[in-house]
C-alpha positions as CSV (number, residue, x, y, z in Angstrom):
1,X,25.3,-34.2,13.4
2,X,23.5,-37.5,12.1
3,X,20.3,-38.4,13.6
4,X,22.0,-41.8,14.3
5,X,24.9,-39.7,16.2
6,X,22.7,-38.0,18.3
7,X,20.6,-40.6,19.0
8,X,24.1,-43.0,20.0
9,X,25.1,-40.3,22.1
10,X,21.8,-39.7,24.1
11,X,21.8,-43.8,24.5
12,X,25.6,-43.3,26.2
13,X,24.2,-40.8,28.7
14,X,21.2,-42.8,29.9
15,X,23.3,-45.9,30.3
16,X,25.5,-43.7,32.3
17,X,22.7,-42.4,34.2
18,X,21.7,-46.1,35.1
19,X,25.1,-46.9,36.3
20,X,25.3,-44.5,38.5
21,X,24.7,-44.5,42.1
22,X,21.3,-44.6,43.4
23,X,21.4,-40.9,44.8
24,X,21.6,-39.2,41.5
25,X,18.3,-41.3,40.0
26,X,15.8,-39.0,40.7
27,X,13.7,-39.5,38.2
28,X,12.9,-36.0,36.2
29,X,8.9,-35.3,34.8
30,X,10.2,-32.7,31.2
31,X,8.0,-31.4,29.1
32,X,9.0,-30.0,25.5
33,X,8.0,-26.6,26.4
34,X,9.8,-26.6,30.0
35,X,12.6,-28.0,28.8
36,X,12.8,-24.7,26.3
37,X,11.9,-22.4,28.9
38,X,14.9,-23.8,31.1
39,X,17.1,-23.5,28.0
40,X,16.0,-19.8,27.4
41,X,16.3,-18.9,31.3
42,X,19.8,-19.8,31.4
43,X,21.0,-19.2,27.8
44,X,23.7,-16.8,28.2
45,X,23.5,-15.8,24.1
46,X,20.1,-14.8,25.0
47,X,20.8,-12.8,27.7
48,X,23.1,-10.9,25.7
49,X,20.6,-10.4,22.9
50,X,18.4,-8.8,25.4
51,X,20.5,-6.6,27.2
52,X,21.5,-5.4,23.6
53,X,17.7,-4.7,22.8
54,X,17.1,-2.9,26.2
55,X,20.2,-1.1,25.4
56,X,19.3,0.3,21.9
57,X,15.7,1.3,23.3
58,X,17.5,3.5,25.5
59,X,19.4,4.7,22.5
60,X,16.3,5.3,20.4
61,X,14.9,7.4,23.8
62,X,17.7,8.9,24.4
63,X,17.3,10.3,20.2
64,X,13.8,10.9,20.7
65,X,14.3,13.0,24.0
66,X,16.7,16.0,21.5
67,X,13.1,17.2,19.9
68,X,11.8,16.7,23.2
69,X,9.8,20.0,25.1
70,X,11.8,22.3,27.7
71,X,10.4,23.9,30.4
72,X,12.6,26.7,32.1
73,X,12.0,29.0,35.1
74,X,13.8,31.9,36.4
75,X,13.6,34.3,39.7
76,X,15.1,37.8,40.2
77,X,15.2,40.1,43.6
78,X,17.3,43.1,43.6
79,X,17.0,45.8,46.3
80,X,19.1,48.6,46.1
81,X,19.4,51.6,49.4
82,X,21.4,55.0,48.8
83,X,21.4,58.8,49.9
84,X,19.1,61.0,47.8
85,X,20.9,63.0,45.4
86,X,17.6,65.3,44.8
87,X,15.3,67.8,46.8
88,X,12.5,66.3,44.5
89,X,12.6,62.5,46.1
90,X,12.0,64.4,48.9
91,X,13.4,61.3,51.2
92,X,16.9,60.7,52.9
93,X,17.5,57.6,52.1
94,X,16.0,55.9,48.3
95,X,15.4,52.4,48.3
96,X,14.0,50.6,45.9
97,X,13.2,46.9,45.2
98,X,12.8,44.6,42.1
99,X,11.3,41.4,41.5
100,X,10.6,39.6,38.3
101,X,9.6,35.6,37.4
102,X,9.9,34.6,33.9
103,X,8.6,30.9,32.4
104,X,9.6,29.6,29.1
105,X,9.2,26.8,26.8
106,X,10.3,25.3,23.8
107,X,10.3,22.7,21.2
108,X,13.2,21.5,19.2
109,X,12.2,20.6,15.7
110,X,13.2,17.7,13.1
111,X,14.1,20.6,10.9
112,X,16.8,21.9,12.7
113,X,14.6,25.1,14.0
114,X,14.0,25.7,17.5
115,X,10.7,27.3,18.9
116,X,9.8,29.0,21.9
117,X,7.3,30.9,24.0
118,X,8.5,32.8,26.8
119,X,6.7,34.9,29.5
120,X,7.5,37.1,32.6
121,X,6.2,39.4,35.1
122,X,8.1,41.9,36.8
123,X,7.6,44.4,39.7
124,X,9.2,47.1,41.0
125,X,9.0,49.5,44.0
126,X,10.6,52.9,45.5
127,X,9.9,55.2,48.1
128,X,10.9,58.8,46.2
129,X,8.1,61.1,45.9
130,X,7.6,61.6,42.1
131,X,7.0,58.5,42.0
132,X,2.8,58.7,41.1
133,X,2.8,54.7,40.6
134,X,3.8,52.8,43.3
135,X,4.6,49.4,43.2
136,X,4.7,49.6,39.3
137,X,3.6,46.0,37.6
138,X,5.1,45.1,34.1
139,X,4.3,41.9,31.7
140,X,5.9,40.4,28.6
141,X,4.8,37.7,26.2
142,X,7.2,36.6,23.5
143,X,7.1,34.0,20.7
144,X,10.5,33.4,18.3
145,X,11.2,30.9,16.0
146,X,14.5,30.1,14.8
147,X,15.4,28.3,11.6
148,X,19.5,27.4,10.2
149,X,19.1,27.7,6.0
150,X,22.2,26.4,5.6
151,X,24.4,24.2,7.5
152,X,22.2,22.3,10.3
153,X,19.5,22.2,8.4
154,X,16.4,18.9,7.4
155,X,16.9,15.7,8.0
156,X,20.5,15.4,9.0
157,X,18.9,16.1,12.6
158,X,17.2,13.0,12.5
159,X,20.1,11.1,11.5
160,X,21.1,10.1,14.8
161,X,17.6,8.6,15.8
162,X,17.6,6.8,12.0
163,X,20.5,4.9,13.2
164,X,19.3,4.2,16.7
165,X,16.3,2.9,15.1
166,X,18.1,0.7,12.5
167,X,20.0,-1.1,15.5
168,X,17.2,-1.6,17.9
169,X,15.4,-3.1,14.7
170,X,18.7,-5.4,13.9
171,X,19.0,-6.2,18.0
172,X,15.4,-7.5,17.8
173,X,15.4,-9.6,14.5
174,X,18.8,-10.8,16.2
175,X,16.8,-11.8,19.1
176,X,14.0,-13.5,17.5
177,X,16.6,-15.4,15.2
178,X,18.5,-16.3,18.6
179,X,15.1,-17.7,20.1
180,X,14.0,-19.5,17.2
181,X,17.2,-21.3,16.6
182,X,17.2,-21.8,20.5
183,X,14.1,-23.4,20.4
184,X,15.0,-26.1,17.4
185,X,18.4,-27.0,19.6
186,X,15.9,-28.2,22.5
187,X,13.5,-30.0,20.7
188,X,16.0,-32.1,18.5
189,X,17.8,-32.9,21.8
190,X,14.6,-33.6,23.4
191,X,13.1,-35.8,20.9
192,X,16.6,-37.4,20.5
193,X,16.9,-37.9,24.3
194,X,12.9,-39.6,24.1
195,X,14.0,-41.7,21.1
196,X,17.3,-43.4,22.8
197,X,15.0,-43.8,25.8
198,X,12.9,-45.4,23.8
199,X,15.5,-47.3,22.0
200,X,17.1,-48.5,25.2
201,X,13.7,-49.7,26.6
202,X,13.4,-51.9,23.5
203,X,16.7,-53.4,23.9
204,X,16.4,-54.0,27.7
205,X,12.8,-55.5,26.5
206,X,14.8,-57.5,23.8
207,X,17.4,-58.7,26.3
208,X,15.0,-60.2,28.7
209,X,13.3,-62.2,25.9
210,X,16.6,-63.7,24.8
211,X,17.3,-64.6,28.8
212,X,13.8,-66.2,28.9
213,X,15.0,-68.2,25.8
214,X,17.7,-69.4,26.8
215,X,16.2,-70.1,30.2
216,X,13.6,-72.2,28.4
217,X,16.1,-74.2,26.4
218,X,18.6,-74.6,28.9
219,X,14.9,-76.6,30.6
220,X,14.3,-78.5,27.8
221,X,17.9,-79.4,27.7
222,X,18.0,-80.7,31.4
223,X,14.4,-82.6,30.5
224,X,16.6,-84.4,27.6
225,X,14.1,-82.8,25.0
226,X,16.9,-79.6,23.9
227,X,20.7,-80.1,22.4
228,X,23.9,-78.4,23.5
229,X,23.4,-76.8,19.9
230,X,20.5,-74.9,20.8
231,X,21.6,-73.3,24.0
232,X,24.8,-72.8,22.2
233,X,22.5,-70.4,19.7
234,X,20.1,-68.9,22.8
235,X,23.4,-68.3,24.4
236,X,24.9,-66.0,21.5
237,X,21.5,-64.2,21.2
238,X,22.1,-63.0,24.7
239,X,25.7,-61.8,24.0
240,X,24.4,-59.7,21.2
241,X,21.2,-58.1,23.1
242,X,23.7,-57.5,26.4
């Protein structure tokens, strides 16, 4: 739109402002950089671009999180009681009891593989007589590493988080743009609304001089010192400043 547009169309608004009734002239103190803080507060485009951002960060945690660490835990109780079946557990009744805890972790890898440490502890307990060991303790440690040649394999695992990263990195430039172009909106309407205030001031100035004209002529006039001519003229330049 023409600066000369704009400017015409801010002038239409503050007339319209003047006209109205005396309730709505509150007069409003607005900065430059509050009036673009009011524009990006309520800009619904901007919301939108935001809520897009936060939503592809998510996305690029939710990527991240696959080659995260896992920590399992597991716990196991068994107790078994039954008639002895031999002279040599020299007992009734056998019971026995087992307990075992076992703690693992591992690492999903960008290559595909998988990696993981694993340990438990385990004990066990019975009342036959042979038994020379009595509870009996047992530990483990294992380490595997697992790796697809084929199908599974390199990069294609990161493919997912590529792309997530790709549209958090479009969301953002999409937001900056959105800001940047927000921010040139407000401060060509600003400066537009200041210059058809400042336009209007000069033409309310400009009006009052031609009134004090013709005021002064239609004096000399009544003092016999002014024609009908000149108020005639004073009177036109009146028309044209209202």
């Amino acid at each position: 739109m023409p600066l000369k547009r704009h400017l015409h169309c801010a002038a239409l608004v503050i007339v319209a402002l003047i006209a109205a009734p005396a309730v709505a002239q509150e007069r409003l103190e607005l900065s430059l950089q509050k009036a673009v803080d009011i524009a990006m507060e309520n800009n619904l485009g901007l919301h939108t671009a935001r809520l897009d951002t936060q939503i592809q960060t998510s996305q690029v945690a939710a990527e991240k999180a696959r080659f995260g660490r896992s920590l399992t835990g597991g716990v196991f109780h068994q107790s078994d009681r039954a008639p002895s079946i031999s002279t040599l557990e020299q007992v009734q009744n056998t019971t026995s009891n087992s307990q075992a805890l076992t703690l693992g972790l591992s690492q999903e890898l960008a290559s595909g593989g998988r990696l993981g440490l694993e340990l438990s502890n385990s004990r066990s307990s019975s009342n036959v007589a042979f038994r020379t060991i009595d509870p009996v303790y047992s530990s483990s440690l294992s380490l595997n590493f697992t790796q697809p040649l084929m199908r599974g394999r390199g990069a294609v695992n990161q493919a997912g988080l590529e792309l997530a990263r790709n549209d958090l990195e479009g969301t953002r430039v999409d937001l900056e743009d959105r800001i940047r172009s927000l921010r040139a909106e407000v401060g060509l309407a600003y400066w537009d609304l200041f210059l058809a205030r400042a336009n209007l001031e000069t033409r309310h100035q400009l009006h009052a001089g031609a009134q004090r004209v013709l005021e002064t002529v239609r004096t000399r006039a009544e003092m016999g010192t002014g024609t009908r001519n000149s108020i005639l003229q004073a009177e036109v330049g009146v028309a044209q400043r209202q």
